[in-house]
C-alpha positions as CSV (number, residue, x, y, z in Angstrom):
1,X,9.6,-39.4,49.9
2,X,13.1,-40.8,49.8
3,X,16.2,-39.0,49.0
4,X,16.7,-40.1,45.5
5,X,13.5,-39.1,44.4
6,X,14.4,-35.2,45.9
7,X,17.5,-35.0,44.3
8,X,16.2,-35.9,41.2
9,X,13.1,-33.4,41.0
10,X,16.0,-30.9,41.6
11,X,18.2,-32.3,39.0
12,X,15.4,-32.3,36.3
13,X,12.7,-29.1,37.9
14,X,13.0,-27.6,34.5
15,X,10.8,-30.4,32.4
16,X,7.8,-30.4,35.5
17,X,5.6,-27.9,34.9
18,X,4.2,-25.0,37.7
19,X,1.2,-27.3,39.4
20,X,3.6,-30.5,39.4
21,X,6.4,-28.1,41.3
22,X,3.8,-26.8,43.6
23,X,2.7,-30.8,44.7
24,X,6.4,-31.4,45.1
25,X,6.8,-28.6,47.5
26,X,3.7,-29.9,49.1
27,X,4.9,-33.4,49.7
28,X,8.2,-31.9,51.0
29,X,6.4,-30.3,53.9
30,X,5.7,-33.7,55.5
31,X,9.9,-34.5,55.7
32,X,11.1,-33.5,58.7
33,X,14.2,-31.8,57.6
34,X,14.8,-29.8,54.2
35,X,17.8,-28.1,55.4
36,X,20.1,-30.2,52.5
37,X,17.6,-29.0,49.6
38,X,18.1,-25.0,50.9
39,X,19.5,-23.7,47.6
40,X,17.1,-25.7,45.3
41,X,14.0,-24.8,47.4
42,X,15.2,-20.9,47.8
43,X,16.2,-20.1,44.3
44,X,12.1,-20.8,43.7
45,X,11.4,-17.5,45.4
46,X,12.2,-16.6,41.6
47,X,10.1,-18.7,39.5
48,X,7.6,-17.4,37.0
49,X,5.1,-19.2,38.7
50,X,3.4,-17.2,41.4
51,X,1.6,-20.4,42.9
52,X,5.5,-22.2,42.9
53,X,6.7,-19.3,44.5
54,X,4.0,-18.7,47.4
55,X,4.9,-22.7,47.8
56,X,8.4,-22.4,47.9
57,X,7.4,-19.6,50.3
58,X,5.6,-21.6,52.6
59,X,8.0,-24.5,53.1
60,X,11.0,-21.9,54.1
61,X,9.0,-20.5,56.5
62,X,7.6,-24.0,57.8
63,X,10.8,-25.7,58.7
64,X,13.4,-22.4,58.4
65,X,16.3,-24.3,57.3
66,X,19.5,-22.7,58.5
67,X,21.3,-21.7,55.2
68,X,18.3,-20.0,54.0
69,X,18.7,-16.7,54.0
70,X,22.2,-17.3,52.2
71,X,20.3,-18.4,49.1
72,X,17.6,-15.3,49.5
73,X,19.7,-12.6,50.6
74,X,21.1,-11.9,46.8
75,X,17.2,-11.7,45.7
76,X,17.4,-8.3,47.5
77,X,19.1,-6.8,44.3
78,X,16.7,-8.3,41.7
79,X,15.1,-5.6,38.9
80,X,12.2,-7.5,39.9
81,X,10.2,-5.8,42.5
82,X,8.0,-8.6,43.3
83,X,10.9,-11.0,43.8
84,X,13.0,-8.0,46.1
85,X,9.8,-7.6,48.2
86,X,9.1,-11.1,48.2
87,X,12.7,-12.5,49.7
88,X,12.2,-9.4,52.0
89,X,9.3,-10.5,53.7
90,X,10.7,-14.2,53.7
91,X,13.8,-12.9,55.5
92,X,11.8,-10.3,57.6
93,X,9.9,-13.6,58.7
94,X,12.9,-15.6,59.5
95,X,13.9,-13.0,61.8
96,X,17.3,-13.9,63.5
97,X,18.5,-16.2,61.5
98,X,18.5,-13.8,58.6
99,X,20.9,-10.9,60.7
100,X,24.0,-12.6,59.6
101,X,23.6,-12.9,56.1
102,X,21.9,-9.8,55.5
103,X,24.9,-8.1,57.4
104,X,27.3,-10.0,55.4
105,X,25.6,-9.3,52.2
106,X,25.3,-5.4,52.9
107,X,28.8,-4.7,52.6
108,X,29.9,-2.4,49.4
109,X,26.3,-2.7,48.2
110,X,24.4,0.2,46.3
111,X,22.6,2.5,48.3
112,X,19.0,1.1,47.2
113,X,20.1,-2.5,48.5
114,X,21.6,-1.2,51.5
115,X,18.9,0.7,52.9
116,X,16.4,-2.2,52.1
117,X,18.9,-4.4,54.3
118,X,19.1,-1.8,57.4
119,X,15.1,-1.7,56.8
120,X,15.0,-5.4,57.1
121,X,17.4,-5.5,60.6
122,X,15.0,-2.5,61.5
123,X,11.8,-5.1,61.1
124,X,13.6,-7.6,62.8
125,X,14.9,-5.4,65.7
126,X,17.8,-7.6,66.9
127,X,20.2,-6.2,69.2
128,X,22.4,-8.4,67.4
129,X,22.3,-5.7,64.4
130,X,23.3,-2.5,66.2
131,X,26.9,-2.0,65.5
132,X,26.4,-2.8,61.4
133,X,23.4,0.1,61.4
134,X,25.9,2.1,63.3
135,X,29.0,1.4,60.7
136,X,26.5,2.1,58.2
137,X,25.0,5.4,59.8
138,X,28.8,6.9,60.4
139,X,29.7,6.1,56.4
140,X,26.9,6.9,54.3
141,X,26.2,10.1,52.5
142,X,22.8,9.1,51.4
143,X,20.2,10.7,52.9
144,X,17.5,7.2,52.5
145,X,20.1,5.0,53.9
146,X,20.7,7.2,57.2
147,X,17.1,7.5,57.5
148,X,16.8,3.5,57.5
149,X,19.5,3.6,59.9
150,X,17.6,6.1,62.3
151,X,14.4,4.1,62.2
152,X,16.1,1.0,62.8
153,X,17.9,2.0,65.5
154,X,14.5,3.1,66.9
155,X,13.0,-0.3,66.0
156,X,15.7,-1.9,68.3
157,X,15.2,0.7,70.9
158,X,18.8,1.2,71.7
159,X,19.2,3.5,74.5
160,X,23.3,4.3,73.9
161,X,22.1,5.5,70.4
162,X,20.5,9.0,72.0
163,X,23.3,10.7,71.2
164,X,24.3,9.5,68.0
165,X,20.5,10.5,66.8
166,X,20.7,14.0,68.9
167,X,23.5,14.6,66.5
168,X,22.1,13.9,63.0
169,X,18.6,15.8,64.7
170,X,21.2,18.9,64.7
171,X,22.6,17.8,61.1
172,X,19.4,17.7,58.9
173,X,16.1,19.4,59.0
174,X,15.3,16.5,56.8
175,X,15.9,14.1,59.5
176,X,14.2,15.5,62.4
177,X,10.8,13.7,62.0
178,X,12.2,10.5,61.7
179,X,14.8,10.9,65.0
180,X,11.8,12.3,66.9
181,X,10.1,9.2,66.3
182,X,13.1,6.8,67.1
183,X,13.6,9.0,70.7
184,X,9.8,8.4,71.3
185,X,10.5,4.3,70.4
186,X,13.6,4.4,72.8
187,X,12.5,6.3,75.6
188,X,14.4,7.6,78.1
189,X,14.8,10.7,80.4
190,X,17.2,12.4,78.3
191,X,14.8,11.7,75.2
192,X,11.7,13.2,76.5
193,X,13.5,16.5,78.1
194,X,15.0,17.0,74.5
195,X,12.2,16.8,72.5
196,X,10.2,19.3,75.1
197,X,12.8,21.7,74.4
198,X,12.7,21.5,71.3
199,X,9.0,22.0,70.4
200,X,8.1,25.7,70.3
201,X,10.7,25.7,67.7
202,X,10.5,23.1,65.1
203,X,8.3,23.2,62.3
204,X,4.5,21.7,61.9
205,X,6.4,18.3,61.1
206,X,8.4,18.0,63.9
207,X,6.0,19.3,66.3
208,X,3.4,16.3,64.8
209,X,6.6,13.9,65.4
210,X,7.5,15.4,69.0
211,X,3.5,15.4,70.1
212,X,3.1,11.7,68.5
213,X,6.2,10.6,70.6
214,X,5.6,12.4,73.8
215,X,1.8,10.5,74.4
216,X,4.7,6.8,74.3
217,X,7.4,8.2,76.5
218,X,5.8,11.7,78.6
219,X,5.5,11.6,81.9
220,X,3.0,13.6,84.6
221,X,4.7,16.8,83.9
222,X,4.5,16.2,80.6
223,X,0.8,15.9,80.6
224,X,0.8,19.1,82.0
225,X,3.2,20.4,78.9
226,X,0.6,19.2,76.3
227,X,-2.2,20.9,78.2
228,X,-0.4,24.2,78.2
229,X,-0.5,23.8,74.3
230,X,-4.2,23.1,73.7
231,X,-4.6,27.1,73.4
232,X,-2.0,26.9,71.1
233,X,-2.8,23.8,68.7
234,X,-4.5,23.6,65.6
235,X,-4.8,22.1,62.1
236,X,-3.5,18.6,62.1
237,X,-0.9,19.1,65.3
238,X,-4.3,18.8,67.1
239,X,-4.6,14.9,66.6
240,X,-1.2,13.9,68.1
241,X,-1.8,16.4,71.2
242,X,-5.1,14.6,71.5
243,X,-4.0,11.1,71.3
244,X,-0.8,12.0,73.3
245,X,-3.3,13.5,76.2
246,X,-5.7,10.7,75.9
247,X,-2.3,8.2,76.6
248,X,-0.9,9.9,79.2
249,X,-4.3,10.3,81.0
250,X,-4.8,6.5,81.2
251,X,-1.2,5.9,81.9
252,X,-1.3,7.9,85.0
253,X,-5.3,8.3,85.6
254,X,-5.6,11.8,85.1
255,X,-8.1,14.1,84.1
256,X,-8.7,16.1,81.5
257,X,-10.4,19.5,81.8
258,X,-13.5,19.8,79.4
259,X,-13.6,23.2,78.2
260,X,-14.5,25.2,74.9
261,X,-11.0,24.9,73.3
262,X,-11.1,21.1,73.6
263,X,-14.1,20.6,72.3
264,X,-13.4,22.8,69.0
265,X,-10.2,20.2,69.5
266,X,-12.3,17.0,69.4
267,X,-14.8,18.3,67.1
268,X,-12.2,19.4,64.5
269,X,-10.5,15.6,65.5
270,X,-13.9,14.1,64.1
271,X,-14.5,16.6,61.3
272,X,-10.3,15.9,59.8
273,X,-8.9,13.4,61.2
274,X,-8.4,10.1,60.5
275,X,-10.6,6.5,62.0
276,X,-7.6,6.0,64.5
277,X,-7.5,9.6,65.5
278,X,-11.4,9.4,65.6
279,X,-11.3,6.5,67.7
280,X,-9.6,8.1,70.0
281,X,-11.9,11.8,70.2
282,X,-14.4,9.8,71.1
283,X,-13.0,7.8,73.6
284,X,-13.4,10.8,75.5
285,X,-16.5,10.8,75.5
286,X,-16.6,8.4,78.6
287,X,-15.4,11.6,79.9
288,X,-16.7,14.6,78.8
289,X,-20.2,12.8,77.7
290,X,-20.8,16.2,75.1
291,X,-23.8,15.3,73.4
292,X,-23.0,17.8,70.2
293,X,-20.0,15.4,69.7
294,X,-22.0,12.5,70.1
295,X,-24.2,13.8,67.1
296,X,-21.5,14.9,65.1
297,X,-19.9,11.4,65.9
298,X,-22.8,9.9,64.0
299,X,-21.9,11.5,60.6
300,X,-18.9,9.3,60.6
301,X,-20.7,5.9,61.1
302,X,-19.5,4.0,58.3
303,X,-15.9,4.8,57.9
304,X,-14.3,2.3,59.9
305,X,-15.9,-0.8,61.7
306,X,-13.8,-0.6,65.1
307,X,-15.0,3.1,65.2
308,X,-18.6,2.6,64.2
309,X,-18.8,0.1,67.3
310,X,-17.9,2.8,69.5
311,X,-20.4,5.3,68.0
312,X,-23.4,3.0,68.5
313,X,-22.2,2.2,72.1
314,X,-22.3,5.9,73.1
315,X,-25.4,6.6,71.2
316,X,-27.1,3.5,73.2
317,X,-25.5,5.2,76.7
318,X,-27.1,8.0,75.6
319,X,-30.1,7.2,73.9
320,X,-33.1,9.4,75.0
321,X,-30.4,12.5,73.7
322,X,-30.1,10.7,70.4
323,X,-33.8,10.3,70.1
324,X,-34.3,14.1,70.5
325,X,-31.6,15.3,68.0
326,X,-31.1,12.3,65.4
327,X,-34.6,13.8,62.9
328,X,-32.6,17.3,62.7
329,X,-29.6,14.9,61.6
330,X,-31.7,13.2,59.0
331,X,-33.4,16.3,57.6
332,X,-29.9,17.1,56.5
333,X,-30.0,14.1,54.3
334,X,-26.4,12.8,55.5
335,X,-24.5,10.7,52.7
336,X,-24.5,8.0,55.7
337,X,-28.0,7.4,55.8
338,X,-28.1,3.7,56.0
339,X,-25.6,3.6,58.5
340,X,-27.6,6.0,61.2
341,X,-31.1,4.3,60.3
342,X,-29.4,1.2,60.8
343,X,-27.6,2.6,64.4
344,X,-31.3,3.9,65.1
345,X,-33.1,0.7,64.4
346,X,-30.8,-0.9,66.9
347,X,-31.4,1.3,69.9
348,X,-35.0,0.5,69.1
349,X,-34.5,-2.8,69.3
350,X,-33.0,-2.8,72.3
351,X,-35.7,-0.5,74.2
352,X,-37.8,-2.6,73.0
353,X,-36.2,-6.1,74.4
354,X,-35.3,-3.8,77.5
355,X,-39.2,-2.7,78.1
356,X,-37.7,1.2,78.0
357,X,-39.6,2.6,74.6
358,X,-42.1,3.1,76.9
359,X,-39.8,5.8,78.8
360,X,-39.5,8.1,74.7
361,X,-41.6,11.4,75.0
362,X,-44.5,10.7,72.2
363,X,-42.9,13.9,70.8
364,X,-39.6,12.3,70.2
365,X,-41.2,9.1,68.9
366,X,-43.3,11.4,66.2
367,X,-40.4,13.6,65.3
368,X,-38.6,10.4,64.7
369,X,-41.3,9.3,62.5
370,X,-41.7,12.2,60.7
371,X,-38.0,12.2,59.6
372,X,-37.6,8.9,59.2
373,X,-40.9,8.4,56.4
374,X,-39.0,10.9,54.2
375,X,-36.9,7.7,53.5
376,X,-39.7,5.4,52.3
377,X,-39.4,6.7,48.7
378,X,-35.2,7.2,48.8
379,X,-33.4,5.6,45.6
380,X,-31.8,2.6,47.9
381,X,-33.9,-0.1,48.9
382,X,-32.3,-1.3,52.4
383,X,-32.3,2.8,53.5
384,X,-36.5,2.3,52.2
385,X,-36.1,-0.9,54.2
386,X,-34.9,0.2,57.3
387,X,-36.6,3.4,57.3
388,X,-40.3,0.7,57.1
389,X,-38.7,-1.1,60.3
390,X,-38.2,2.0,62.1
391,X,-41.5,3.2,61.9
392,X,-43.4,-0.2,62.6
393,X,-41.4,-0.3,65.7
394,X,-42.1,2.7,67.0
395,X,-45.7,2.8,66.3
396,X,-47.3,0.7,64.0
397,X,-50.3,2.6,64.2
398,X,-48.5,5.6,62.4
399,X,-47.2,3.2,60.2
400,X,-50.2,2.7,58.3
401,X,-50.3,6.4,57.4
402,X,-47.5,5.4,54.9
403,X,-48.5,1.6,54.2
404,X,-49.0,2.9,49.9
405,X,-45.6,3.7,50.1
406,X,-44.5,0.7,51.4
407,X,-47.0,-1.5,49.4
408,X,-45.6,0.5,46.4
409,X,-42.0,-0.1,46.9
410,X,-40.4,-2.3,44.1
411,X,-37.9,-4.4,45.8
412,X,-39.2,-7.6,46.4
413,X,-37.9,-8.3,49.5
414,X,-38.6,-5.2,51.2
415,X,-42.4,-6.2,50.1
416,X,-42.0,-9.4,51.9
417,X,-40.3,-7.9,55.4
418,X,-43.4,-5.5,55.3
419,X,-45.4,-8.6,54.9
420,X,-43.8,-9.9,58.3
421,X,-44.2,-6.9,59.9
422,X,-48.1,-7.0,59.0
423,X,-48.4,-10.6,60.4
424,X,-47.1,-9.7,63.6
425,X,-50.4,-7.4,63.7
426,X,-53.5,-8.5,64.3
427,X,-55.3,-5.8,62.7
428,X,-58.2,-4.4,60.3
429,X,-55.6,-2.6,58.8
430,X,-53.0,-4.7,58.6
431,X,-55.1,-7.5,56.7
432,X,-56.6,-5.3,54.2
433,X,-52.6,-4.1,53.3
434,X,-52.1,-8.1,53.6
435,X,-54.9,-8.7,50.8
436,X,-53.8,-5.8,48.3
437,X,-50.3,-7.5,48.7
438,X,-52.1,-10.3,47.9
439,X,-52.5,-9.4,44.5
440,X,-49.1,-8.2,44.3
441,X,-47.0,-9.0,40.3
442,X,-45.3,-10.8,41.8
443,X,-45.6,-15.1,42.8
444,X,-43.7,-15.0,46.0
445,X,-45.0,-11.6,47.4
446,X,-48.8,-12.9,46.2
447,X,-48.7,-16.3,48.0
448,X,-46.8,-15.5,51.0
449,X,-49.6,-12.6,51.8
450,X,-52.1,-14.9,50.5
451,X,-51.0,-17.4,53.1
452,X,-51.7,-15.0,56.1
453,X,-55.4,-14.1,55.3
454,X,-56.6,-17.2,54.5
455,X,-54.7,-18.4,58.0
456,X,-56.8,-14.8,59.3
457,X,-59.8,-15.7,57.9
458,X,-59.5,-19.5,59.1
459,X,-58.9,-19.0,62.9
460,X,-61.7,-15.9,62.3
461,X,-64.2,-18.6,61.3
462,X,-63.2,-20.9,63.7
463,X,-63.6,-18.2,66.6
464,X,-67.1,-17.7,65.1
């Protein structure tokens, strides 16, 4: 694409319509250098076109030309939030080569403007930013702007800022949380021995800012600190002592003492808190190996996919504990049903491709059973379906005690898996459930059954 033919898209942009802009922008990602078509390209961001402006968008961020962020920078004080948010991100992206012209820009702006600039350098967390946050921190009243300016300096993780943040820690109640967590960013000596005097008395928030920050920067004897307050610790403040421990223990290779207290701790952690904070109760596990955690753990599966792949490798570590206590979790009829038939049809599957079902007390395996056949009739299908799986791998002799149910069931497909299951036994029983399927409503159900016996009664006759 020749110059020319650029500069006159510009020129005339207003007759082309969205979807002809958007090709333009396209074919401009294939020249080497847009640098000279900055302003056209930038002033985009704006267009009433979203598809224009996510390809405007990507070309800036493709080939970064250097004036860019001159042309965005104003954006910042559009009525429009999704423009604002948009050049923000753009410039967040172009990192760098935005500090200048944000700085620039941020002079004698309003407070909203200025405090989404110092959160932009905070994003960015160039050194080369410091002394405007700074000018901005010592002549600001606002309370949202010297906020910014406290998380961005923690962003950058300027150590000669301690003192300037120990001051506005003294200043403002209202600013305490958020200087905590810029100390715990920055680190430091000096940091961590002022935030451990300061704990015993600060408020809940502050303590849940000084417990979250001391697991980044603690050392050994601050282990020690945190394990003087598990006595101490509840309600949320015991999530941030938790992670904080668990940190600190693998940063150093310590040990934590299993006692009473901590496991209310990581029970309550489980019952309250949140995946991440779940995640990392159970962790613990590896250490501590509780098996009432490990069943409460199960409650949770569900919730979050990262956590529910730890739950499922504990419960396989600790599988012949599961198998005892998982029917008193199901005659509770947990909301997460699916999810722990699911986890248990797993483990079965894998003692089964691991030649260790063998090694399940018969007691265990019936228990499971019974529990587990409460299920055939539930409302969903794949909790009916799983619960049918369970039970045919377990024992498919007790799974013809319940084949009406499962003959009965109205989901299609569950009546062909049972179908599959029966043709993997060779039977009495499983061909006469094979020929009432057989004459199943339904054409798919009828014929596939219909296949197996007459296969059955072929190799029968043959055999004969």
């Amino acid at each position: 694409m020749n110059e020319q033919i650029i500069e006159n898209f510009f020129q005339e942009i207003e007759k082309y319509s969205g979807d002809q802009i958007i090709d333009f922008l396209y074919a401009l990602n294939e020249k080497e250098n847009i640098d000279k078509y900055a302003s056209q390209i930038c002033s985009l961001v704006s267009h009433e076109d979203k598809g224009v402006r996510n390809a405007a968008t990507l070309l800036i961020l493709n080939h970064r030309p250097i004036d860019a962020p001159t042309y965005l920078v104003p954006f910042i004080s559009s009525p429009d939030i999704a423009i604002r948010n948009l050049a923000g991100e753009i410039l967040a992206k172009l990192g760098d080569l935005s500090i200048d012209a944000l700085i620039e820009y941020n002079h004698d702006r309003n407070d909203d403007d200025k405090k989404f600039i110092i959160d932009l350098l905070g994003i960015i967390a160039s050194p080369k930013a410091i002394n405007h946050i700074i000018e901005i921190l010592s002549t600001t009243d606002n309370d949202n702007v010297i906020l910014a300016c406290i998380e961005a300096l923690g962003n950058i993780r300027y150590e000669d800022s301690i003192d300037i943040l120990l001051l506005f820690y003294e200043r403002n109640e209202l600013y305490r949380p958020t200087v905590v967590e810029a100390l715990g960013k920055i680190g430091s000596q000096k940091a961590l021995d002022f935030l451990i005097s300061k704990f015993n008395t600060e408020d809940e928030l502050t303590k849940y800012s000084i417990l979250e920050s001391l697991g980044y920067i603690g050392d050994v004897n601050t282990y020690f600190f945190l394990l003087e307050q598990v006595m101490n610790i509840h309600g949320p403040l015991v999530w941030p002592l938790i992670t904080s421990l668990f940190l600190l223990k693998e940063k150093y290779n310590l040990d934590i003492p299993f006692d009473d207290k901590m496991k209310s701790l990581l029970m309550y952690t489980l019952k309250e808190g949140t995946a991440e904070h779940k995640k990392i109760a159970l962790s613990l596990i590896n250490v501590f190996s509780d098996k009432d955690i490990l069943i409460a753990s199960l409650k949770y599966l569900g919730e979050d996919y990262e956590l529910d792949e730890i739950i499922r490798s504990k419960a396989i570590n600790n599988i012949n504990f599961v198998f005892d206590e998982i029917p008193k979790l199901l005659n509770e009829k947990p909301e997460n049903v699916l999810h722990i038939l699911n986890l248990l049809l797993s483990a079965i599957e894998h003692l089964v491709n691991t030649n260790y079902l063998r090694q399940i007390s018969l007691m265990s395996i019936r228990n499971i059973i019974h529990s587990v056949s409460e299920y055939l009739n539930h409302p969903d299908e794949e909790v009916r379906r799983a619960s049918m799986e369970i039970i045919f791998n377990l024992d498919s002799d007790s799974a013809f005690l319940f084949i009406d149910s499962m003959i009965n069931d109205e989901n299609i497909w569950n009546k062909l898996r049972l179908i599959e299951l029966l043709g993997n036994i060779d039977k009495p029983e499983s061909t006469n459930a094979l020929i009432r399927l057989s004459n199943d409503e339904d054409e798919m159900v009828k014929e596939r059954a219909l296949q197996i016996v007459e296969f059955r009664n072929k190799i029968n006759s043959t055999t004969k």
